[in-house]
C-alpha positions in Angstrom: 89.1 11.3 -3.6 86.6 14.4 -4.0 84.9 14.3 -7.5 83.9 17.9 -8.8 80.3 18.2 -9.9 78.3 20.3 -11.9 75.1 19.6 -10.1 73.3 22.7 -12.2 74.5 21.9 -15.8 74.1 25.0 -18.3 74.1 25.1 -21.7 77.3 25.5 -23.4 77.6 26.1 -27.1 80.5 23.7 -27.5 78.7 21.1 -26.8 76.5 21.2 -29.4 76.5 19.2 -32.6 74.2 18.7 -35.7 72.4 15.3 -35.9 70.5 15.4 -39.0 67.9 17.7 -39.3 68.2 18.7 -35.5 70.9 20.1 -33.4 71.7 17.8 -30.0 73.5 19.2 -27.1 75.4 17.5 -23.9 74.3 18.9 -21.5 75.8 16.7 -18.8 78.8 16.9 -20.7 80.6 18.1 -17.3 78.8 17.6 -14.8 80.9 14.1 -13.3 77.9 11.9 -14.6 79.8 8.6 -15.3 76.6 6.4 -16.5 74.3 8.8 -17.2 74.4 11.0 -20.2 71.5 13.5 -21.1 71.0 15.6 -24.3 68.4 18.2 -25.7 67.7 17.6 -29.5 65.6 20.4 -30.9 64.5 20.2 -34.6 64.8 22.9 -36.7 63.6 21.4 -40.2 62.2 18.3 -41.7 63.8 15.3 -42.2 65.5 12.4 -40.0 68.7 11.6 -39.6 70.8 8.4 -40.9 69.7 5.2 -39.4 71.7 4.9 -36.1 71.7 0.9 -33.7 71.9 2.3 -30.3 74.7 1.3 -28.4 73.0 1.6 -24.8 69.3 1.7 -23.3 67.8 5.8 -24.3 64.6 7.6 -23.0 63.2 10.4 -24.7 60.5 12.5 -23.2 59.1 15.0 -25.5 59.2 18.5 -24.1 57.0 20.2 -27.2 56.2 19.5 -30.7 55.7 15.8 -32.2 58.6 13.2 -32.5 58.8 10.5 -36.0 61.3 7.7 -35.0 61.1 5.2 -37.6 62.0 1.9 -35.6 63.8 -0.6 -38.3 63.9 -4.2 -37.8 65.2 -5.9 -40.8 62.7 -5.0 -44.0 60.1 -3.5 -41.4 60.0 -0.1 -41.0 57.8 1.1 -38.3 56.8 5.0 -37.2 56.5 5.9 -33.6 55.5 9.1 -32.6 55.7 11.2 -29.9 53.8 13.8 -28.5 54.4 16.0 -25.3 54.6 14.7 -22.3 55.4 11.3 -23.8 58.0 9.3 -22.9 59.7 7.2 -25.7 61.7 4.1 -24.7 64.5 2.5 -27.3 66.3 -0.6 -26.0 69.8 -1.3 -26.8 70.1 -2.8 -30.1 67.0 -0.2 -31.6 68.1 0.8 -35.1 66.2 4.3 -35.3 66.1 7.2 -37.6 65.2 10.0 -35.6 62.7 12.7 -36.8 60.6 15.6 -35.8 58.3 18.8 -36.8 60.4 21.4 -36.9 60.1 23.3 -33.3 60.1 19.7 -31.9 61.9 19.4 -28.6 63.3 16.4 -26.9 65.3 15.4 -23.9 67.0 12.2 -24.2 68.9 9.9 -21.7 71.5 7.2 -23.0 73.0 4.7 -20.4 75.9 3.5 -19.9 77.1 7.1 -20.8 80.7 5.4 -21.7 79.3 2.9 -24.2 82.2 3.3 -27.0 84.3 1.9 -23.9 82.1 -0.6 -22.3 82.0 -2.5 -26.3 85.7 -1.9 -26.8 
């Protein structure tokens, strides 16, 4: 069996989505990847969004602009930031609030890709 891929990805407006105060888009969204899934999150205004437990291992390397994740671990809160050229790591099981200066740019990379399957 021959599997189609999208070995250049573009961007394509549908596959964008608000996440708090940043819009994140899939951009693998059809390119074939079956583990791999990567996303641009670009900040447009102050804030973070709603604590989130991540469901699979994430990078984030920070294209431009200066990344707040606010790592919580029971009563502790902790900032991390980011600046560019950094690369961010969050282990599966991270709770995180993800934040940024506005302009803030960020390409992120979850794996397994499938993880609402992989815990059903």
């Amino acid at each position: 069996m021959t599997v189609a891929l999208n070995l250049k990805p573009a961007f394509d407006p549908g596959n964008v989505n608000d996440f708090g105060p940043a819009k994140i888009e899939h951009r693998t969204a059809a390119s074939g990847l079956a583990q791999l899934g990567t996303y641009f999150m670009t900040f447009h205004q102050t804030g973070f969004s709603d604590p989130w437990t991540v469901q699979y291992e994430e990078t984030i390397y920070v294209i431009e602009g200066q990344a707040r994740l606010v790592i919580i671990d029971g009563d502790n809160e902790e900032t991390l930031i980011g600046e560019p050229d950094q690369l961010l790591v969050l282990p599966k099981g991270t709770t995180v609030k993800y934040g940024a200066i506005p302009g803030t740019r960020l390409l992120l990379s979850i794996s397994p890709l499938n993880w609402r399957e992989a815990g059903a």
